[in-house]
C-alpha positions in Angstrom: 43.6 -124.1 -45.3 46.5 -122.4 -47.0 47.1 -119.2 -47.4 46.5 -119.4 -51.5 43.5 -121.2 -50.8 42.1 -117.7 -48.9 43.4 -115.9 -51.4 41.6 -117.6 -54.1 38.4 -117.5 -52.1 38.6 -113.6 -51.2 39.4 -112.9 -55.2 36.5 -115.2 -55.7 34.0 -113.5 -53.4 35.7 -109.7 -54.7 34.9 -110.8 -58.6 31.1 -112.3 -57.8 30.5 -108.9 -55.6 31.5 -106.8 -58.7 29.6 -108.8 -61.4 26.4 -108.4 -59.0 27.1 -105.0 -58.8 27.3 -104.4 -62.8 23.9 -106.7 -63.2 22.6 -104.1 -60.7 23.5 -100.8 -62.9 21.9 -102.5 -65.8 18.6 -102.9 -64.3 18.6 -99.5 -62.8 19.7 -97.9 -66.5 16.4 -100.9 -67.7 14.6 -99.4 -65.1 14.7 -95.5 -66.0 14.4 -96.4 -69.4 10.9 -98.3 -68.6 10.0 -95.0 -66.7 11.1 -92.7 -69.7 8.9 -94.6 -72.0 5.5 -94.6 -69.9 6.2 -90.6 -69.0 6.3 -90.0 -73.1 3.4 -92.3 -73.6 1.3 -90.2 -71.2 2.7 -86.7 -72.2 2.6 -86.3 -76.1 3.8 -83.0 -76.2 6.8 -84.2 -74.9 6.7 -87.1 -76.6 6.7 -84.9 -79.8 9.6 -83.0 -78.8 11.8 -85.6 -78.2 11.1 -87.0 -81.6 12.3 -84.2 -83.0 15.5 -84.4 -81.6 
């Protein structure tokens, strides 16, 4: 192989690592917003309060 061929291949591999990694922090930011939501469903006081804000 050439040496731009490695090169491509290790930018490849360095750009598919950081779009897994941003498809990552969205589920975790889906995920605490799934938890949020049951916590107020089963707490309505707080459930009022953050309406309020």
């Amino acid at each position: 192989m050439k040496k731009t061929d490695l090169d491509k291949n290790q930018g490849l591999a360095i750009a598919h690592r950081l779009k897994n990694s941003a498809k990552a922090k969205l589920a975790k930011k889906d995920q605490a917003q799934a938890d949020k939501k049951k916590i107020i469903k089963q707490n309505p006081l707080l459930a009022s309060l953050i309406k309020n804000n």
